[in-house]
N, C-alpha and C positions, 0 to 999 in steps of 0.2 A: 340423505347421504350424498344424491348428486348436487343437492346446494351447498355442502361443505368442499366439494373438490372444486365449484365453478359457480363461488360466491359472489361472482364478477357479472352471471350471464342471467339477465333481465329477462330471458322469457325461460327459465331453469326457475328462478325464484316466481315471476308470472305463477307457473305451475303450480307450486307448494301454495301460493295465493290460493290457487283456484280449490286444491283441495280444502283447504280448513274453511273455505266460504262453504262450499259442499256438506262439509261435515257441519257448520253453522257455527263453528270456530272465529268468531268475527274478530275476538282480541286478537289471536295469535295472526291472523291474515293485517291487521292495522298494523302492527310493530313491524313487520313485511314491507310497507306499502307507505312506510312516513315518509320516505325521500321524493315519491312520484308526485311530478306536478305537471304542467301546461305543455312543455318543453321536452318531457319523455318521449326518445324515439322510438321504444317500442311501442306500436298500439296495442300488444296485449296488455302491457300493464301498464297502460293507462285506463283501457277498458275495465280491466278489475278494481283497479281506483274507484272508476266510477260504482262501477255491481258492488263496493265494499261501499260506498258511502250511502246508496240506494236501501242496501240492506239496511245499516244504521237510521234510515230514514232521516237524514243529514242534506236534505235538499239544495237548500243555499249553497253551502260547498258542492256541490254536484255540479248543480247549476250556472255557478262563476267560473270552475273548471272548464267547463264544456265550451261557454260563452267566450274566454281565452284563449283557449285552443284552436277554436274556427276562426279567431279573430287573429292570431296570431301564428299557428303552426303551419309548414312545409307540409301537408300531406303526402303519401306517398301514391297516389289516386284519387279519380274523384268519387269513387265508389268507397273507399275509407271515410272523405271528409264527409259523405252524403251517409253514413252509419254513423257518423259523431251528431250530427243533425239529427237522424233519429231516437240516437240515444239521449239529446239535449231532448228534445219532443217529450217522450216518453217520460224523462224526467219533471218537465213542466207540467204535464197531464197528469203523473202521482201527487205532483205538490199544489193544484189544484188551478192553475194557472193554463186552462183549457185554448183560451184565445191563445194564447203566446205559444205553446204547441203547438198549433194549428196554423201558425204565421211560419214556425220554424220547420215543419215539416212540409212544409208548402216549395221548401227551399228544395227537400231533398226528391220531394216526385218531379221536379222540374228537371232536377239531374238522372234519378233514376229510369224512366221513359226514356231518355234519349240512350242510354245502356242499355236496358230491354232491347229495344228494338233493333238495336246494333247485334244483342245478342239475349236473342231470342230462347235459348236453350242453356244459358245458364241461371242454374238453379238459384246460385249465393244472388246473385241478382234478384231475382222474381222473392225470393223469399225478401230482402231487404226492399223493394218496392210494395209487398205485402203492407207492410210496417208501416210505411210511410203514406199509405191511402187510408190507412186504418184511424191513422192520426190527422187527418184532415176528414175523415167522416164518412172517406167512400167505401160503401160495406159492399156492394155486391164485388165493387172491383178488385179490392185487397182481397175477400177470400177468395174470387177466382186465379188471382196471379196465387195466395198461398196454396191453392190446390195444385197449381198448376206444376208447382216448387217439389212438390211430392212425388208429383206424375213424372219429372224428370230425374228426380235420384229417389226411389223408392230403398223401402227400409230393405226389403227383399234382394234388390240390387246392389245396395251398398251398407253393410251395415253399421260401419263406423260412419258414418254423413247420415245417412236415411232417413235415422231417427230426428234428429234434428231441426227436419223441415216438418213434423208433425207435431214438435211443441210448437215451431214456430206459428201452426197452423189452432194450435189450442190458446196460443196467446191474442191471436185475431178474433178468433170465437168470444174470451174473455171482452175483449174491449168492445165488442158488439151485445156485451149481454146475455148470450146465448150459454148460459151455463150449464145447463145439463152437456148439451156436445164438448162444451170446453173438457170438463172434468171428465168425460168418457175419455176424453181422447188424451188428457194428461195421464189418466188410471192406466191405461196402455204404455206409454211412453214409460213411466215409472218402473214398468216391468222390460224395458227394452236399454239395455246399454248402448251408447253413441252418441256421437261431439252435441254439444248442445248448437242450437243457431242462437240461442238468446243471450245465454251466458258465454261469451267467447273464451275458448280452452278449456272448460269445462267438461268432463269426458262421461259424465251420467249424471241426468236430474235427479235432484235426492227431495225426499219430504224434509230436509233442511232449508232447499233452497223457496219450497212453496211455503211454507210458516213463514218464511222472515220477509219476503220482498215481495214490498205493496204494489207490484204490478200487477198479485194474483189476487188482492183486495177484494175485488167483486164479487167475485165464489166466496168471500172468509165465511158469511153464514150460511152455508148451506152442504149440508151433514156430513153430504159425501167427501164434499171436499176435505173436512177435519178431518175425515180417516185417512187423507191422501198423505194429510201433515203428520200422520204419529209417524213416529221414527221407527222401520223397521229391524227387527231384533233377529240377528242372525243366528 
């Protein structure tokens, strides 16, 4: 209803993206999301661009997107273009292109460090420098900066953010391997409402989001995880 009065306002429409990705609705989110390209000011819905192409498992578009945008777009910080870099990473790592990940992500701990340390106590930070150790291979340090993400905005403390930095911290887990902890800690998250850190504007991880996008690939065989992905029946 509020995308029929403010048909005009890109992160209004963002929004209705973010639900029917949630809901796992990927046609009605793509008919959404045909105009977005390189050049969009909003970064939410560019970001869902991306998360909608991820989920299609549409890589090469993903990946030209992303490779255009760094190459070409005004960022509006360097902590944005250093999460476009991650999200280019992450996307190279699903599509099996590990070195080129790891080259691209190399870009964004170089910027992230030097924001850490300027500022030490924010969270979106430490959780986006998570990410990006994670993608160049350093396991002790990405989970300690994602723990750290937790210990600064706990779910208890804030509950709309909280949750957030604990998928963030099941997504680290994943990409180390470590999947009984990942799946403990996504099975929690699941039953907890709050902004996602992964999927930007996304206001609760749904078992749609874990079926569909291959970031969660590494758990897919293993038990617990499929009961994560049946879709719960209200």
């Amino acid at each position: 209803r509020v995308l029929d009065i403010t048909p005009d306002n890109p992160d209004v429409m963002a929004s209705k993206v973010d639900i029917y990705q949630a809901q796992g609705n990927l046609h009605e989110a793509a008919k959404l999301l045909e105009n977005a390209n390189t050049q969009t000011d909003s970064d939410h819905v560019f970001a869902t661009k991306i998360t909608q192409l991820r989920l299609e498992r549409n890589y090469g578009e993903a990946v030209r997107l992303l490779q255009a945008r760094l190459a070409h777009f005004d960022f509006h910080s360097q902590h944005f273009k250093a999460e476009c870099q991650i999200s280019l990473a992450l996307t190279q790592n699903v599509a099996g292109d590990a070195a080129g990940a790891k080259v691209t992500a190399e870009l964004a701990v170089n910027t992230l460090e030097q924001l850490y340390r300027d500022q030490p106590d924010n969270e979106f930070v430490a959780a986006s420098l998570s990410k990006a150790y994670a993608m160049v291979g350093e396991k002790d340090s990405a989970l300690k900066v994602a723990e750290r993400a937790i210990v600064l905005l706990p779910s208890a403390k804030d509950r709309a953010w909280g949750p957030g930095f604990e998928e963030n911290l099941a997504l680290i887990q994943t990409i180390f391997g470590e999947k009984s902890r990942a799946i403990d800690t996504l099975s929690q998250r699941l039953k907890t409402p709050g902004e996602s850190n992964v999927y930007q504007g996304v206001a609760v991880l749904t078992s749609a989001l874990l079926r569909l996008d291959p970031i969660w690939d590494p758990l897919r065989s293993d038990p617990g995880f499929q009961k994560l992905c049946e879709e719960k029946q209200k």
